[in-house]
C-alpha positions as CSV (number, residue, x, y, z in Angstrom):
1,X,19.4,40.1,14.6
2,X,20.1,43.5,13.0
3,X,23.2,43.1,10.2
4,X,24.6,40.9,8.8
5,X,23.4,37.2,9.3
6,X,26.5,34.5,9.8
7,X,26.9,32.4,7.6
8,X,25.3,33.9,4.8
9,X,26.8,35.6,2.1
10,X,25.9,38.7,-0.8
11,X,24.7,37.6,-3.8
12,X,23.4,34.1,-2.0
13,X,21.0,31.9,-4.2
14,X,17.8,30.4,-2.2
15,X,15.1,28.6,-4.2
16,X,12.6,29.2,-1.3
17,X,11.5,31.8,1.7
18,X,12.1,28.2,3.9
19,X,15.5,28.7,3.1
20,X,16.2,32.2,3.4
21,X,14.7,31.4,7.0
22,X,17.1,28.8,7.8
23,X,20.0,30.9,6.7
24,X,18.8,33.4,9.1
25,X,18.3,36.4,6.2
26,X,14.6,36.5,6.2
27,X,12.7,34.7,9.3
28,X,9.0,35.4,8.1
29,X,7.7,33.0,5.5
30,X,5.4,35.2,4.5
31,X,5.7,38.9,5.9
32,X,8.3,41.4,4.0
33,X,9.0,43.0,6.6
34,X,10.6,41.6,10.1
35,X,11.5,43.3,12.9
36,X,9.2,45.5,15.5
37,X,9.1,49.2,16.5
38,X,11.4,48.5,19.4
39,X,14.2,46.8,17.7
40,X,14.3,48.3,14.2
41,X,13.3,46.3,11.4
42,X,16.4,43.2,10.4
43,X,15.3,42.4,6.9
44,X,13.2,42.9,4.3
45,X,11.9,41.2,1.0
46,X,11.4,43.1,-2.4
47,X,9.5,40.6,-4.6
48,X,7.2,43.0,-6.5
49,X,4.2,42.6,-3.7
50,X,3.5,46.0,-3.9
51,X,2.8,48.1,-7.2
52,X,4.3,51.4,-6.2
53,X,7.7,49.2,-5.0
54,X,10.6,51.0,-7.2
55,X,14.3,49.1,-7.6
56,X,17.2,51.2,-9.0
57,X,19.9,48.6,-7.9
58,X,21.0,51.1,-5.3
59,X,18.3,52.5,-4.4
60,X,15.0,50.7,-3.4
61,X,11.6,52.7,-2.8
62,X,10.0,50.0,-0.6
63,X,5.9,50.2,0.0
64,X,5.5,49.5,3.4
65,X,3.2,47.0,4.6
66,X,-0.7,46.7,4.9
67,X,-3.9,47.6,3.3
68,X,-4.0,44.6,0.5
69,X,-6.3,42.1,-0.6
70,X,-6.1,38.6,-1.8
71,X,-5.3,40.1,-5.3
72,X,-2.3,42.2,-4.0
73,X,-4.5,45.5,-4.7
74,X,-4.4,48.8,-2.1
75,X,-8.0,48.7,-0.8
76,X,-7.3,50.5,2.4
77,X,-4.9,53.2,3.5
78,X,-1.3,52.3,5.2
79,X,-0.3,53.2,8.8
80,X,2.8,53.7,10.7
81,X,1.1,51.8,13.7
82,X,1.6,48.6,11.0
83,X,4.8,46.9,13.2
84,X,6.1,46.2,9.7
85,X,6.0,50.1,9.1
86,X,7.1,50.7,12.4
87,X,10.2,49.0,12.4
88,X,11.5,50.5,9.6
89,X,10.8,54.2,11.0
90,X,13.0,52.9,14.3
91,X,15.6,51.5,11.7
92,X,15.8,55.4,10.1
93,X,15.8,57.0,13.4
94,X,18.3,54.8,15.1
95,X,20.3,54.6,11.4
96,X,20.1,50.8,11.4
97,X,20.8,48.9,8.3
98,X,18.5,46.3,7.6
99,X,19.3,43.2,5.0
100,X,17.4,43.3,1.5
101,X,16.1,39.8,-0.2
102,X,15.2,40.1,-3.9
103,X,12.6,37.9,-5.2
104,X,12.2,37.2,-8.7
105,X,9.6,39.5,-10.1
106,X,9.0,40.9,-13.5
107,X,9.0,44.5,-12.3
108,X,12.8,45.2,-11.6
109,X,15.7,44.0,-13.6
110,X,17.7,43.8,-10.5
111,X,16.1,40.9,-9.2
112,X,17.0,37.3,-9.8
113,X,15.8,35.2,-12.7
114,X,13.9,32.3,-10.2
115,X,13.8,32.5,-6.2
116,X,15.6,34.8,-3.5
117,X,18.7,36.1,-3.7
118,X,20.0,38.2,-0.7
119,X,21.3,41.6,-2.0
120,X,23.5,42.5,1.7
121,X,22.5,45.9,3.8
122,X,20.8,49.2,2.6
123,X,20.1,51.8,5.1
124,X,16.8,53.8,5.5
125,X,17.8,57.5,4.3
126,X,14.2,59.0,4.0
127,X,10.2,57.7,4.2
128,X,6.9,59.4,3.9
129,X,3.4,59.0,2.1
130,X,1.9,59.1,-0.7
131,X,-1.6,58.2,-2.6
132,X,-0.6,55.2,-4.3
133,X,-1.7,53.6,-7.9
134,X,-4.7,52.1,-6.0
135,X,-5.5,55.4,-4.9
136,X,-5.4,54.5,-0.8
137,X,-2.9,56.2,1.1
138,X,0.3,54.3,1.4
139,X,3.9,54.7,3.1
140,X,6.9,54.5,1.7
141,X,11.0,54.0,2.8
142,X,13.8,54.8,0.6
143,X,16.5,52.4,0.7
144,X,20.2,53.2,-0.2
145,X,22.9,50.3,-0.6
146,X,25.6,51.0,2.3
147,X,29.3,51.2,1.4
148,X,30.7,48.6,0.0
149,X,27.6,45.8,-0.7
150,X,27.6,45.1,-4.0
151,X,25.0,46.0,-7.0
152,X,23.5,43.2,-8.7
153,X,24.1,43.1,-12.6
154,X,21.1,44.5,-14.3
155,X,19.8,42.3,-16.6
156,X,17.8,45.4,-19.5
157,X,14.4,44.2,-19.9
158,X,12.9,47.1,-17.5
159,X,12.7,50.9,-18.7
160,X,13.4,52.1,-15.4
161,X,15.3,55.7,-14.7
162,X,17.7,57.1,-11.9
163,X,15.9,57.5,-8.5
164,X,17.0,60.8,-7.1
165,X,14.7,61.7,-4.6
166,X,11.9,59.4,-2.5
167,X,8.5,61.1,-4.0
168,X,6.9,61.9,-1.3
169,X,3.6,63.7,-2.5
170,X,2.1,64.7,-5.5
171,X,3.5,67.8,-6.7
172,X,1.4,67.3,-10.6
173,X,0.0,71.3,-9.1
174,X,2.7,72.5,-8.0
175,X,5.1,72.7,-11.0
176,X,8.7,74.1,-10.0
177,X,11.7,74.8,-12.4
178,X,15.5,74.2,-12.2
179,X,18.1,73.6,-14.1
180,X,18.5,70.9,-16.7
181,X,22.7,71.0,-16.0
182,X,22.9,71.4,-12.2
183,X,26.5,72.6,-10.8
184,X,28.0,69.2,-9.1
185,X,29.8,69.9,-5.6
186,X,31.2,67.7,-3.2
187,X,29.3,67.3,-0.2
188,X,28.9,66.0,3.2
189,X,25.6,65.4,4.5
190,X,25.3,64.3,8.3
191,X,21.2,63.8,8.9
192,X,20.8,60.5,11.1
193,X,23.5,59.2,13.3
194,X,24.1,55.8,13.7
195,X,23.3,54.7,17.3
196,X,25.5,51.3,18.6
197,X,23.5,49.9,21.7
198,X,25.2,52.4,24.3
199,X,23.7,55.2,22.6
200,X,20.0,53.7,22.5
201,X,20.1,52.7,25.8
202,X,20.5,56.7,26.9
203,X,18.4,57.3,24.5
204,X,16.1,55.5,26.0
205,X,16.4,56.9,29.4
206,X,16.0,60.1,28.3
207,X,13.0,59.5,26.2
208,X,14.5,61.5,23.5
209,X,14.1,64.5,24.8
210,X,17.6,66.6,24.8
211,X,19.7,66.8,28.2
212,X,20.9,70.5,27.1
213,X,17.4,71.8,25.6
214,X,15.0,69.4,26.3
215,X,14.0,70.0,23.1
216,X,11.8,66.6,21.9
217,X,11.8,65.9,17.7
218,X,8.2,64.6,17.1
219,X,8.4,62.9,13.8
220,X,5.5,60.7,11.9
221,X,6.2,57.1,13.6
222,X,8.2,57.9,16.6
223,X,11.1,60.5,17.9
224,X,15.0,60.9,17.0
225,X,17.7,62.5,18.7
226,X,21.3,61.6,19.2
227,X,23.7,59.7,21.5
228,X,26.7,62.6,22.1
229,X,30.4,61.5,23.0
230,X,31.1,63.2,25.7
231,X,34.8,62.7,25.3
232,X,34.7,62.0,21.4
233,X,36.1,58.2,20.4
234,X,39.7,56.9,18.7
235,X,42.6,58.7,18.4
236,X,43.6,61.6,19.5
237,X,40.9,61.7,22.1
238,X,40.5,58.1,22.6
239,X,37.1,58.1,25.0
240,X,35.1,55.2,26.1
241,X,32.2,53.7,24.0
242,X,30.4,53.7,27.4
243,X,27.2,55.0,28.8
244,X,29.1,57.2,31.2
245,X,30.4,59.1,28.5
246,X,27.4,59.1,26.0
247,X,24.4,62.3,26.6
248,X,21.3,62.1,24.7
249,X,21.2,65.7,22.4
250,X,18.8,67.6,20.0
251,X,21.2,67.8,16.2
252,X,21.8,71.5,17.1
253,X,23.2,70.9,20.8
254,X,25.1,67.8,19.3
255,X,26.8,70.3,16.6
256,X,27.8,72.5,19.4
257,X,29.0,70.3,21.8
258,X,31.4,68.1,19.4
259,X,32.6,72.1,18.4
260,X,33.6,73.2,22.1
261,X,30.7,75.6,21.9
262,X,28.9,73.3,25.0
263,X,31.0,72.4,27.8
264,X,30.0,71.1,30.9
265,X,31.2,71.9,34.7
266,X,32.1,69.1,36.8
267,X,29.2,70.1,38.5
268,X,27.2,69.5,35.3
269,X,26.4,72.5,34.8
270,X,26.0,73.5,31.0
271,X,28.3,76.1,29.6
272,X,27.1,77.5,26.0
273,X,28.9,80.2,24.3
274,X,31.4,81.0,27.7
275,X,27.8,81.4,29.4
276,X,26.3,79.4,32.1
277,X,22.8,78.6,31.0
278,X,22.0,75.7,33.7
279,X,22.0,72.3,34.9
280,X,22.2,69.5,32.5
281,X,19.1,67.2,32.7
282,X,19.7,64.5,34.0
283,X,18.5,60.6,35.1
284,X,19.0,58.2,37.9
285,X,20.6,55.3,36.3
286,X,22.9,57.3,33.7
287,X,25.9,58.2,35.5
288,X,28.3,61.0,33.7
289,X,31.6,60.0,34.1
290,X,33.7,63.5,35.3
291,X,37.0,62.4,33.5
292,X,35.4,62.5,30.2
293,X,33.8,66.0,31.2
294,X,37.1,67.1,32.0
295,X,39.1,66.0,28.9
296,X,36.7,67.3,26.4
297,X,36.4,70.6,28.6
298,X,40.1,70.9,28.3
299,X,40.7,69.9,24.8
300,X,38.6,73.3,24.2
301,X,40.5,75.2,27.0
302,X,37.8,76.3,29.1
């Protein structure tokens, strides 16, 4: 179950895993990680099991799973074919959010004083890998709180400083400067779209691979593109959340079609830049429904 678990609440208190599991926030009662490549992962558990883990209350840089001993050190290298790892590259692709469970540990002073506490959803905004303390390779996910789930109350024991970025290598040889009082702008930044179930289910059909383009993105773990509105959702335009109107799209062609600068014939032929550049690809069992072709053909007058 991705989201939030019913009957469960932020800032819920659970002396055990057992109970966490019977809530429905954590299943495993051991794993951190649950979920599987195909459905994203639906919870994790930071507990300090992993020396490179980072918490900045926000922010979480998660160690991904695999490669330890009895003794909780890295003896072997981390993979992305680990399902734990897995799921949460699907849950970045797909834009999933996936619950976080503190543990009491002595490495974060974000985490409860004794037991579990569930902290509500964070999204995956970024992973990649990393030689870790142990000196085996390991794989990391950065985690950021979604809007409106509460930060826990610090409590100031830890030294620990603002996250900014997910490291993602060692750059000790490759020193670069900036500035120490960098200009602050306001900013939009659009990277992974969220996909509901309509969306990966074309997706799916489509194997990823762009309807316009057929341009594939190969990424470590898997491949992302984006479910496209057709004839774009609530008001003014007011389209169905429905496969009919949903195409599977590179970023680029997604951009252009949500701008009037891809249109499509009700022949389904693709228009790009007033030019006709071909047939849209298509797939037996997605069916484009023509009315939401025509409306968002018309709202760009062409």
């Amino acid at each position: 179950m991705i989201g939030e678990p019913p009957g469960a609440y932020v800032g819920q208190d659970f002396s055990t895993r057992r109970l966490a599991h019977e809530a429905g926030v954590h299943r495993p009662l051991q794993a951190g990680i649950c979920g599987t490549k195909v459905t994203g992962a639906e919870s994790i558990v930071v507990s300090g099991g992993y020396k490179d883990d980072e918490d900045y209350g926000d922010v979480v840089v998660y160690t991904g799973h695999g490669g330890q001993d009895s003794s909780k050190n890295q003896v072997a290298d981390q993979t992305l074919e680990d399902p734990g790892n897995a799921a949460l590259v699907t849950s970045y692709l797909e834009g999933l959010l996936v619950r976080v469970l503190r543990g009491a540990h002595k490495g974060s002073k974000y985490a409860p004083k004794s037991g579990y506490r569930y902290d509500g959803l964070f999204r995956v905004t970024g992973y990649g890998s990393k030689l870790g303390i142990d000196g085996h390779l390991i794989w990391q996910f950065r985690m950021e709180a979604h809007e409106g789930t509460p930060i826990p109350a610090a409590v100031e024991t830890a030294d620990l400083h603002k996250a900014d970025e997910l490291p993602l290598e060692d750059d000790a040889e490759q020193p670069v400067t900036g500035s120490e009082t960098p200009e602050r702008v306001p900013t939009t930044v659009q990277r992974i779209v969220r996909s509901s179930a309509v969306k990966r289910q074309v997706k799916a059909w489509h194997d990823n691979q762009c309807q316009v383009c057929a341009l594939r993105i190969e990424v470590p773990g898997g491949n992302y593109s984006e479910g496209a509105h057709i004839q774009a959702l609530g008001s003014p335009h007011n389209g169905p959340d429905i496969a009919a109107n949903v195409l599977c799209l590179c970023p680029n062609c997604h951009v252009m079609l949500d701008a009037g600068a891809i249109v499509l014939t009700d022949d389904l032929m693709v228009i790009k830049g007033g030019a006709e550049i071909g047939p849209l690809r298509t797939h037996p069992k997605h069916k484009i429904d023509l009315s939401c072709v025509r409306r968002h053909r018309e709202r760009w007058r062409q």
